[in-house]
VOSELUM-872254 format. One record per residue (C-alpha): x, y, z; residue in three letters; residue number from 1. Coordinates in Angstrom, 3 decimals. Layout:
<sites>
east_north_up_residu_num
X_Y_Z_ala_NUM .
...
</sites>
This chain:
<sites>
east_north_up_residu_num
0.000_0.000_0.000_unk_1 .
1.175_3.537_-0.979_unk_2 .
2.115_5.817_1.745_unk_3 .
-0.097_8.468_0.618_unk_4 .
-3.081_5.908_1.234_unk_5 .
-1.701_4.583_4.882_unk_6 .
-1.444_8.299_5.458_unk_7 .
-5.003_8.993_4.507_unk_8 .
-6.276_6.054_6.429_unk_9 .
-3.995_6.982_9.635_unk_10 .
-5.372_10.428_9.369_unk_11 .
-9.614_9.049_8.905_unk_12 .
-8.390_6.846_12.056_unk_13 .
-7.353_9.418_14.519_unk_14 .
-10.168_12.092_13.341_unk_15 .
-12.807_8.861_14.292_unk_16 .
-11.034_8.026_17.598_unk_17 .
-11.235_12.121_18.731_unk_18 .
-14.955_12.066_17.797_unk_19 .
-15.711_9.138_19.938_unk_20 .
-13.133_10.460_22.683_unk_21 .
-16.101_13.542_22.548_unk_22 .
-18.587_11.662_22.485_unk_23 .
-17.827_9.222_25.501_unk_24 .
-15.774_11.189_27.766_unk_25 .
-18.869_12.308_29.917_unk_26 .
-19.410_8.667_30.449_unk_27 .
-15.767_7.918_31.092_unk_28 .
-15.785_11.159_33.709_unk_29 .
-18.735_9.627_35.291_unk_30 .
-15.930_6.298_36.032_unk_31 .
-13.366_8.641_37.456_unk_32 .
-15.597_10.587_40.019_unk_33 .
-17.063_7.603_40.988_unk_34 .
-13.829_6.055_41.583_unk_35 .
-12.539_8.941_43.399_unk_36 .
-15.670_8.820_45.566_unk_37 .
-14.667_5.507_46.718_unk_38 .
-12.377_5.527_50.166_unk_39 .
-9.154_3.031_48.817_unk_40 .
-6.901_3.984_51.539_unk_41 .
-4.475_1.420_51.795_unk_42 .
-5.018_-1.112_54.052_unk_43 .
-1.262_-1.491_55.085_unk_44 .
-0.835_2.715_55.144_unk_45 .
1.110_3.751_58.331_unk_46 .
-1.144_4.879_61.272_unk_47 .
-4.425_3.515_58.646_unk_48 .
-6.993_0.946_60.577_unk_49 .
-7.268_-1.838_58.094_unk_50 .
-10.740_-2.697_58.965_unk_51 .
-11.830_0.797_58.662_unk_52 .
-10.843_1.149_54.860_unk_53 .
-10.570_-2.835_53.749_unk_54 .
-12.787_-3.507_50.439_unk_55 .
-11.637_-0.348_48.858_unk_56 .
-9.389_-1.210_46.750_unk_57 .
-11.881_-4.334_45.763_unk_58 .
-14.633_-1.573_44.794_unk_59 .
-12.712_0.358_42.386_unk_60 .
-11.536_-2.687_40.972_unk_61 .
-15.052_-3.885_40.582_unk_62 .
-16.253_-0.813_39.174_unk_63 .
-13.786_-0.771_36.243_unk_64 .
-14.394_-4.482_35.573_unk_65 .
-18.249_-3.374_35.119_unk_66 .
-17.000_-0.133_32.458_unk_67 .
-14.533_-2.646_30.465_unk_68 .
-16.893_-5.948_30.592_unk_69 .
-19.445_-3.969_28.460_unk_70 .
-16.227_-3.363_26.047_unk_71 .
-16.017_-6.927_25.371_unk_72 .
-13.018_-8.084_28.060_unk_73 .
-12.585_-10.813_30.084_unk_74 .
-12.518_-10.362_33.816_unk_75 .
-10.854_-11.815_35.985_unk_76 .
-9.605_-11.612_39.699_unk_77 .
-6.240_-12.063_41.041_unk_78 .
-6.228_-12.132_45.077_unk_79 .
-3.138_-13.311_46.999_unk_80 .
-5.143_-11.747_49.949_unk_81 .
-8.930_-12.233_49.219_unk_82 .
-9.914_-9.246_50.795_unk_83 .
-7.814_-7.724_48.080_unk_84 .
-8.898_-8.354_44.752_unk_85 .
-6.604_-7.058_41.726_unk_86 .
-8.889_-6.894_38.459_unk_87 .
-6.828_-8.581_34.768_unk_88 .
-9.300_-7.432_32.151_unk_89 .
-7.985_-9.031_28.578_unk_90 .
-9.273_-8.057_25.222_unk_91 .
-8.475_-10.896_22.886_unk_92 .
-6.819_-9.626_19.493_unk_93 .
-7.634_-11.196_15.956_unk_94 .
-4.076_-12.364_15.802_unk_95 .
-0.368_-11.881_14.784_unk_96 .
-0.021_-8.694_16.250_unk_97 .
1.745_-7.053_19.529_unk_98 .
0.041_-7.085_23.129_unk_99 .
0.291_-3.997_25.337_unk_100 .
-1.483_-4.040_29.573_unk_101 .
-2.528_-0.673_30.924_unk_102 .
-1.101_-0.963_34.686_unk_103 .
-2.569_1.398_37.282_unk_104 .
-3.046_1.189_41.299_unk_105 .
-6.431_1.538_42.571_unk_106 .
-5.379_2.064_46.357_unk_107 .
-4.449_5.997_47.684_unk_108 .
-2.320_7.393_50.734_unk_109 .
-4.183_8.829_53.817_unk_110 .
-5.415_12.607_53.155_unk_111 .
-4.255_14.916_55.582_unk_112 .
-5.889_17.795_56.792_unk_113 .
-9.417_16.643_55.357_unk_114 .
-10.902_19.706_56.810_unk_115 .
-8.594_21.633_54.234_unk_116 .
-10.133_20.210_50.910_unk_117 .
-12.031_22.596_48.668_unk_118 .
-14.846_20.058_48.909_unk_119 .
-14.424_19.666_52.890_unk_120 .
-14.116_15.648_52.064_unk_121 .
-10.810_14.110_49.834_unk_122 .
-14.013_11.831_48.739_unk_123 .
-15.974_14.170_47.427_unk_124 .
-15.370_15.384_43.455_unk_125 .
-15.870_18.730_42.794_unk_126 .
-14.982_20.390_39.721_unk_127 .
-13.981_23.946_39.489_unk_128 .
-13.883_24.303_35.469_unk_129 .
-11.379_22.074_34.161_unk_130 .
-9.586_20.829_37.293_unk_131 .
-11.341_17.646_38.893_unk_132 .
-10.818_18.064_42.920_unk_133 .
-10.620_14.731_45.017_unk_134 .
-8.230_12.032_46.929_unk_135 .
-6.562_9.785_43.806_unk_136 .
-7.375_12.009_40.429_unk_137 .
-4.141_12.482_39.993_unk_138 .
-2.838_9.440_41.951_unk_139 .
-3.966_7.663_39.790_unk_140 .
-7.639_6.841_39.486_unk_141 .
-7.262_9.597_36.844_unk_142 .
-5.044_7.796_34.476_unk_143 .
-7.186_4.114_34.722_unk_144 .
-10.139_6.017_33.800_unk_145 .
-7.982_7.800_30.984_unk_146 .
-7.593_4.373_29.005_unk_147 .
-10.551_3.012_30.046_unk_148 .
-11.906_6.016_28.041_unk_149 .
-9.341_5.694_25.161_unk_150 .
-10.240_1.769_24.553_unk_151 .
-14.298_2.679_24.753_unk_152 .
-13.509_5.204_21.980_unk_153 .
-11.311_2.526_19.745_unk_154 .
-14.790_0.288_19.746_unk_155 .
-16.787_3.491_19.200_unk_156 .
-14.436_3.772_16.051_unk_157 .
-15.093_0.457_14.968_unk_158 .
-11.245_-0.811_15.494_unk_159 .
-10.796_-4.394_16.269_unk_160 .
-6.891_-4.987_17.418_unk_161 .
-4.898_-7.429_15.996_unk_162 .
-2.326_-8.218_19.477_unk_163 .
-4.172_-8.292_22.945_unk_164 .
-4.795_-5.962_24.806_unk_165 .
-5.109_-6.067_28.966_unk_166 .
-5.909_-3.629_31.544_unk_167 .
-4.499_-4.772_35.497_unk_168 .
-6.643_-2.145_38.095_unk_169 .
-4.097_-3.283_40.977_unk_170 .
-3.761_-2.818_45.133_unk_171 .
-0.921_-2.102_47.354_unk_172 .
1.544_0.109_45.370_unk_173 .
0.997_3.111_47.834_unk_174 .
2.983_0.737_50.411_unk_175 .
5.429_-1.334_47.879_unk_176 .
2.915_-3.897_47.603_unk_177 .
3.389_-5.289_44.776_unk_178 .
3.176_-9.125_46.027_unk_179 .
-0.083_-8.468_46.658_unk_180 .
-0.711_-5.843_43.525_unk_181 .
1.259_-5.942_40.295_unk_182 .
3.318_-8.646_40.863_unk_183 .
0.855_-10.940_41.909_unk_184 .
-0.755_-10.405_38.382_unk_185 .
1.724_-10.761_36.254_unk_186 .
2.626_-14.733_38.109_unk_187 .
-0.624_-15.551_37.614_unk_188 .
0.059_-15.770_33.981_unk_189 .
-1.140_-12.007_32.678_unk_190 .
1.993_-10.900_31.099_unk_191 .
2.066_-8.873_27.664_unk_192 .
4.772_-7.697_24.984_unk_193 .
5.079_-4.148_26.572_unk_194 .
3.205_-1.907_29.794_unk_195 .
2.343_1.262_30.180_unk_196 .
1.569_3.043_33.706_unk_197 .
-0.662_5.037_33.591_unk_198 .
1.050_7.292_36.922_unk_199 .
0.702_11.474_36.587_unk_200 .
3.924_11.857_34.428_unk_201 .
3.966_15.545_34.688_unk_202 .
7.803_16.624_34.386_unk_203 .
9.260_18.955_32.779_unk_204 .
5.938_19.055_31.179_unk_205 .
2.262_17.598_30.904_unk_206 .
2.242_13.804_29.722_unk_207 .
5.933_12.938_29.544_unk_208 .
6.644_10.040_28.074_unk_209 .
8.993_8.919_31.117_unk_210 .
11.020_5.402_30.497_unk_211 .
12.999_5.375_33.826_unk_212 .
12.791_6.014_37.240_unk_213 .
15.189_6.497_40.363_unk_214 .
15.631_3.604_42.785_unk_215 .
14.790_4.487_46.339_unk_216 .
15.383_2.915_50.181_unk_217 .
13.336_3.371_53.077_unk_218 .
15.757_3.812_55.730_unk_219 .
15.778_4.542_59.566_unk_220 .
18.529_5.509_61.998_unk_221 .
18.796_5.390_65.472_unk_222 .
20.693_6.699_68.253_unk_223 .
20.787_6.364_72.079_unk_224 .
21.600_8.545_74.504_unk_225 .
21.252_8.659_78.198_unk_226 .
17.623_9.795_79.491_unk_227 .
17.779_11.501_82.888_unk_228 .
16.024_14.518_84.212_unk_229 .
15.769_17.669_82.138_unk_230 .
17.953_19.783_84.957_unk_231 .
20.911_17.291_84.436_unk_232 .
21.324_18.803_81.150_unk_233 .
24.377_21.511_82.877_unk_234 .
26.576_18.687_84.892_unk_235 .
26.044_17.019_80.955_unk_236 .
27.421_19.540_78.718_unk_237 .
28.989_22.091_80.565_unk_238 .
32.638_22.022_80.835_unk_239 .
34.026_20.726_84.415_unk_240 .
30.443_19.037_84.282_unk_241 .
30.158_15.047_84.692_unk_242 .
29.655_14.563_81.086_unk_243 .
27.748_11.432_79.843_unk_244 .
27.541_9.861_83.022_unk_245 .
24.975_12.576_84.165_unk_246 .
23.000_12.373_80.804_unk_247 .
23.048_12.500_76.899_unk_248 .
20.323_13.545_75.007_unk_249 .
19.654_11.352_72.372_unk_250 .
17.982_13.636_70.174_unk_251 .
20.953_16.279_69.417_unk_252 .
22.914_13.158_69.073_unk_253 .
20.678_12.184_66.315_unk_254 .
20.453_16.141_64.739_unk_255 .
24.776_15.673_64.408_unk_256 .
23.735_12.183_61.748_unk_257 .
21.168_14.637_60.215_unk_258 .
23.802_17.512_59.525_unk_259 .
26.171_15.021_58.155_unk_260 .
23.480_13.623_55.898_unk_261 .
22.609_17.136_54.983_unk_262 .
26.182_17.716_53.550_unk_263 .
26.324_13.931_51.791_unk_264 .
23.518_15.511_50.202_unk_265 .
25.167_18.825_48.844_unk_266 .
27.660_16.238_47.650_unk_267 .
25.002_14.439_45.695_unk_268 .
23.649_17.176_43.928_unk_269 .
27.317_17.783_42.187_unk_270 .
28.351_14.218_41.863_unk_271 .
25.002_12.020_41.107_unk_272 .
23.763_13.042_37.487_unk_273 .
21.806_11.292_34.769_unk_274 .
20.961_12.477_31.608_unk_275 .
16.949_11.883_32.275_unk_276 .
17.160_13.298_35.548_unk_277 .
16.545_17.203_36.763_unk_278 .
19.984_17.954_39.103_unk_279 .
19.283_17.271_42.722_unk_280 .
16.782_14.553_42.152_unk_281 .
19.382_11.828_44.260_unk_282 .
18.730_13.017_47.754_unk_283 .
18.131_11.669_51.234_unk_284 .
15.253_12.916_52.788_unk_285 .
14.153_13.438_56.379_unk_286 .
10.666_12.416_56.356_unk_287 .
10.296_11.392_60.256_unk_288 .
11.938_12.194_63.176_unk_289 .
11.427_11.461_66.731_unk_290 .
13.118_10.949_70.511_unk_291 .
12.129_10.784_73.788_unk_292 .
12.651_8.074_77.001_unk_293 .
9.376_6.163_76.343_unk_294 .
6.491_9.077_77.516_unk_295 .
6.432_12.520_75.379_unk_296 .
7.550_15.146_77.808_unk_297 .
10.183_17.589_77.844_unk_298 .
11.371_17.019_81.381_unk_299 .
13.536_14.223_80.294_unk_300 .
16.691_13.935_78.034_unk_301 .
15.678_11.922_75.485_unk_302 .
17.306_8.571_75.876_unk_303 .
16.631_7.204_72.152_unk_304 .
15.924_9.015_68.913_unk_305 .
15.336_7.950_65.465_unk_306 .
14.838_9.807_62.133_unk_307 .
13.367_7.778_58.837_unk_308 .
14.809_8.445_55.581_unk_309 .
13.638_7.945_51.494_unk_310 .
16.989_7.659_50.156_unk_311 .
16.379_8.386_45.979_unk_312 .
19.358_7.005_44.030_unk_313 .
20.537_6.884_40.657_unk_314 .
19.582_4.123_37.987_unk_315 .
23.383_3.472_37.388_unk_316 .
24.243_2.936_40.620_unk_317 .
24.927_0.005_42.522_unk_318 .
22.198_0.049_45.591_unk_319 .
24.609_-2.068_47.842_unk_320 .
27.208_0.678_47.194_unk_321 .
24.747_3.149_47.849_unk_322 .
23.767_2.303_51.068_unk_323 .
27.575_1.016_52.006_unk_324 .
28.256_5.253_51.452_unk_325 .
25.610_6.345_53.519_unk_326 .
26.732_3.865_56.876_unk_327 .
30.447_5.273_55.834_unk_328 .
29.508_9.113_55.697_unk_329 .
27.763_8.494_59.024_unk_330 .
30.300_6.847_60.669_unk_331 .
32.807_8.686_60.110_unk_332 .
30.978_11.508_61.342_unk_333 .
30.257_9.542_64.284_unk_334 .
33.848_9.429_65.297_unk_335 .
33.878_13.591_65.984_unk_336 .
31.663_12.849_68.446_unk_337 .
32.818_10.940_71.906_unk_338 .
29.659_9.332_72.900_unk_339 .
28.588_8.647_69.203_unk_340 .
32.107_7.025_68.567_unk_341 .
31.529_4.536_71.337_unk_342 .
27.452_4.061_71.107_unk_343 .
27.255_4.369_67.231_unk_344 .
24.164_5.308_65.118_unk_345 .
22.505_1.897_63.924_unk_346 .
20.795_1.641_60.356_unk_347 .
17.781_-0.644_59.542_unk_348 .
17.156_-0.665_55.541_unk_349 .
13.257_-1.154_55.526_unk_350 .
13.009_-1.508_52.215_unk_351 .
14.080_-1.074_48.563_unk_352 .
11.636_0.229_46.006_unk_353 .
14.229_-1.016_42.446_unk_354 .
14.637_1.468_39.631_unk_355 .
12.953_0.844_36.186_unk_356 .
15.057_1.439_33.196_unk_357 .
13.789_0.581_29.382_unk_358 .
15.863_1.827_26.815_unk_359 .
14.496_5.223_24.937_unk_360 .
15.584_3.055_21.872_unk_361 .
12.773_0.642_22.967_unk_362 .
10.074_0.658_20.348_unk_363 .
7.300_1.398_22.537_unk_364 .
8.918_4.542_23.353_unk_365 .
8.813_5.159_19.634_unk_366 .
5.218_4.793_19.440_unk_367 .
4.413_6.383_22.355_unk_368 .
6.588_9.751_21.096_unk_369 .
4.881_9.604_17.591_unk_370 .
1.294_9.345_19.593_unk_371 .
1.879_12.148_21.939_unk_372 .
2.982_14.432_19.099_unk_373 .
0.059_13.774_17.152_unk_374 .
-2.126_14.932_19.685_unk_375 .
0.238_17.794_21.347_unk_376 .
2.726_18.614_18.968_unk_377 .
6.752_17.416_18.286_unk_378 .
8.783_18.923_21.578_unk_379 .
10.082_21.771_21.054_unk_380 .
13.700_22.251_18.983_unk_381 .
15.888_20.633_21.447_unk_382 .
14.347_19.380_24.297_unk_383 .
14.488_15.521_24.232_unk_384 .
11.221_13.499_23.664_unk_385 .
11.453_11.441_26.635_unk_386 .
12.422_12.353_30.356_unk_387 .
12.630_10.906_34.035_unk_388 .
9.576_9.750_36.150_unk_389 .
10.865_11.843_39.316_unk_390 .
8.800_9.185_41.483_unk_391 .
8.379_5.330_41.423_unk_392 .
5.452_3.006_40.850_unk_393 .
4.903_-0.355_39.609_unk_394 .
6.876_0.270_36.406_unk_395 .
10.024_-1.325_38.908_unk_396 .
7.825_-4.347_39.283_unk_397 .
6.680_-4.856_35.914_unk_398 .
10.182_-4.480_34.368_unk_399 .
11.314_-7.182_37.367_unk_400 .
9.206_-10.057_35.736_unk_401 .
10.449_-9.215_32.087_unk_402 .
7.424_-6.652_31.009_unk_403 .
9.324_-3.814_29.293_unk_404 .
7.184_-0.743_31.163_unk_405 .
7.118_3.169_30.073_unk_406 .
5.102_5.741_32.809_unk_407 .
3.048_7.912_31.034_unk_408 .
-0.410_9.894_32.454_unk_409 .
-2.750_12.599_32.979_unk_410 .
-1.859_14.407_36.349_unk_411 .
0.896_16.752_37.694_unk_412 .
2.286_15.062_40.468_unk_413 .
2.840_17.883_42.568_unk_414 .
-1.185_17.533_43.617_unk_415 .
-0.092_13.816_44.593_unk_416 .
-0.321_13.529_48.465_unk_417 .
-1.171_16.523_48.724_unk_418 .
-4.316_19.072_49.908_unk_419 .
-6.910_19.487_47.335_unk_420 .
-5.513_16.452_45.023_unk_421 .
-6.642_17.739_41.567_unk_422 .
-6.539_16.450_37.962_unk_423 .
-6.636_18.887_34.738_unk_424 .
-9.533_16.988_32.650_unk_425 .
-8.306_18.875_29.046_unk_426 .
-5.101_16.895_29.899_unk_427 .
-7.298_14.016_30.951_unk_428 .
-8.303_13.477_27.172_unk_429 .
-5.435_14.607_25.500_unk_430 .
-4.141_11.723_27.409_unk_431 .
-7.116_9.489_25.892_unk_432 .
-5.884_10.555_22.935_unk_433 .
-2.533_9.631_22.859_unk_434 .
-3.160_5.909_24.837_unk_435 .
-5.879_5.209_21.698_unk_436 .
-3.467_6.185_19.139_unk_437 .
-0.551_4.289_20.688_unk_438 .
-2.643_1.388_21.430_unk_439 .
-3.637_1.092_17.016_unk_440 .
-0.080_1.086_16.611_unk_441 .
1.469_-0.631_19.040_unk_442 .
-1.179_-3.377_18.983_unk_443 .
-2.144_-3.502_14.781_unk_444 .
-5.320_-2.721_13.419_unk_445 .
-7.221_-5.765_11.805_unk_446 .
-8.931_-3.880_9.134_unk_447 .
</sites>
């Protein structure tokens, strides 16, 4: 066939898919605020009753089963923990061509300050023009009901796919999960050519096409001091004073690992670099920090103290090396300090979240770049066409069990954990846009 008439036909294509993207996305919008009016918390969130907010995650799952099974899938539930259910939707192709899953988590974090939401409750969707307000639109009930929307508008269009297609509506990635969620799914036997994530892949720009992602640790370190009456504090520091033996306080003990931390950190920013990256992305950050002697009150010196950590590394990188240069900086910092040279901090590495890498020279990356700049435009002169996903998600998971996986979806993740959690909805079908498209091609068009 000539160019000139695959051109012609590409071009009848994509003008049929954005009339059906029209017509259904007030259905499709529907989905998301009903999704978003579901409480997902998950179960396993710190400080989060699981009782209170179990079943969730199995409603949302349920409720995208119900969109998709009137699209012709097959449902079907994957549960490692039954009151858990994961939903692997499969469209079966025609034949001979290439088979792409849609991977998204159903579950959310824990809003804080609830009271603080434009609607007065993270489950209630309100729209203020074209910004969608509620817990998960962005992260990432937005970008399920984004392809959920771009595969009703492929059947709209009459397009029958030649590879198969599969959508997994998974738990647990809010927590690492993925036993439970992702991976789960893919062992029991729902594996394709190629992934996409549908995660808010907002930087440097709206709907980057985002191939790789930092590697992170969840790390905590502790310190002990001495806990002993607040007055002691004098005969503890002073000089002439008695010196440990009257008292150490465990927390300034702890703020000397945090300084040190916080220069291993300047050091980062000029010696950790990667092409897809933004500088200072590799970074350890204080997230939690406590110490007292067992009861919260400031008449004691605090005779333990512990700070948590997300450590973000570099996809090059070694993470045993990593975390071997983090106990180093701290010790050696350590040995300035009397008490911390002979009572040294301890480290407990909670857990590893693994980088995703696919190669930009993948070819799903190609399709995905020649999608998104039929709907938005070619980047500008300059600016490459893929970047970093400055955040993780199951992508790490995926590319674990052999599933070559690229984040791209509506959202900026800035709203993502945040007060008044909000999803652009122009963006929301732009991204419909560019999953349909990228699904013809990726996939093959029988007709």
């Amino acid at each position: 066939m000539h160019s000139s008439v695959k051109d012609v036909q590409a071009s009848a294509l994509s003008g049929r898919i954005d009339d059906a993207i029209d017509r259904l996305a007030p259905g499709a919008e529907q989905l998301l605020e009903q999704l978003v009016g579901i409480n997902s918390i998950n179960p396993g969130f710190p400080g989060i009753d699981r009782e209170s907010v179990i079943g969730g995650e199995t409603a949302c799952t349920r409720l995208i089963g119900a969109y998709l099974s009137k699209l012709d899938f097959e449902l079907n539930d994957v549960a490692a923990d039954p009151q858990r259910i994961n939903l692997a939707a499969v469209l079966k192709g025609t034949g001979g061509g290439r088979s792409l899953l849609f991977n998204g988590h159903v579950d959310t974090v824990a809003p804080f300050k609830p009271e603080a939401w434009t609607s007065g409750d993270p489950w209630k969707p309100v729209r203020r023009g074209e910004e969608l307000f509620g817990l998960g639109s962005t992260d990432m009930k937005g970008g399920l009901a984004a392809a959920c929307l771009a595969i009703a508008a492929l059947k709209e269009a009459g397009v029958r796919l030649k590879g198969d297609l599969q959508v997994h509506a998974v738990v647990g990635e809010e927590t690492m999960d993925h036993e439970n969620g992702t991976t789960a799914v893919i062992k029991a036997g729902f594996r394709s050519d190629a992934a996409i994530v549908a995660e808010p892949s907002s930087q440097p720009e709206p709907l980057t096409i985002a191939p790789v992602s930092a590697g992170n640790f969840n790390l905590e370190i502790s310190v002990k001091g001495h806990g002993t009456h607040a007055g002691n504090r004098g005969a503890a520091i002073r000089a002439g004073g008695e010196g440990p033996s009257a008292g150490v306080n465990a927390v300034e003990k702890l703020i000397k690992v945090v300084q040190a931390l916080q220069d291993l950190e300047q050091e980062w920013g000029i010696t950790k670099r990667h092409p897809a990256f933004p500088p200072g992305l590799f970074s350890l950050v204080p997230g939690v920090f406590h110490g007292d002697v067992g009861v919260p009150s400031v008449g004691y010196m605090a005779d333990h103290a512990y700070v948590g950590y997300l450590v973000w590394y570099a996809p090059q990188e070694d993470p045993e090396a990593v975390k071997a240069e983090i106990e180093r900086h701290v010790h050696h910092a350590a040995q300035l300090d009397p008490w911390l040279r002979e009572n040294p901090p301890t480290f407990s590495w909670r857990s590893h979240w693994p980088v995703a890498d696919v190669s930009t020279e993948h070819p799903l990356v190609d399709v995905l770049v020649r999608s998104r700049s039929a709907v938005l435009g070619p980047p500008p002169a300059g600016r490459p066409a893929t970047a970093s996903f400055n955040a993780v998600s199951d992508a790490s998971f995926l590319q674990a069990q052999g599933i070559p996986a690229i984040v791209l979806g509506p959202g900026n993740i800035r709203y993502a954990h945040a007060v008044d959690e909000r999803l652009n909805m122009r963006e929301w079908r732009e991204c419909a846009r560019i999953y349909a498209r990228a699904i013809a091609e990726w996939c093959g068009t029988a007709d």
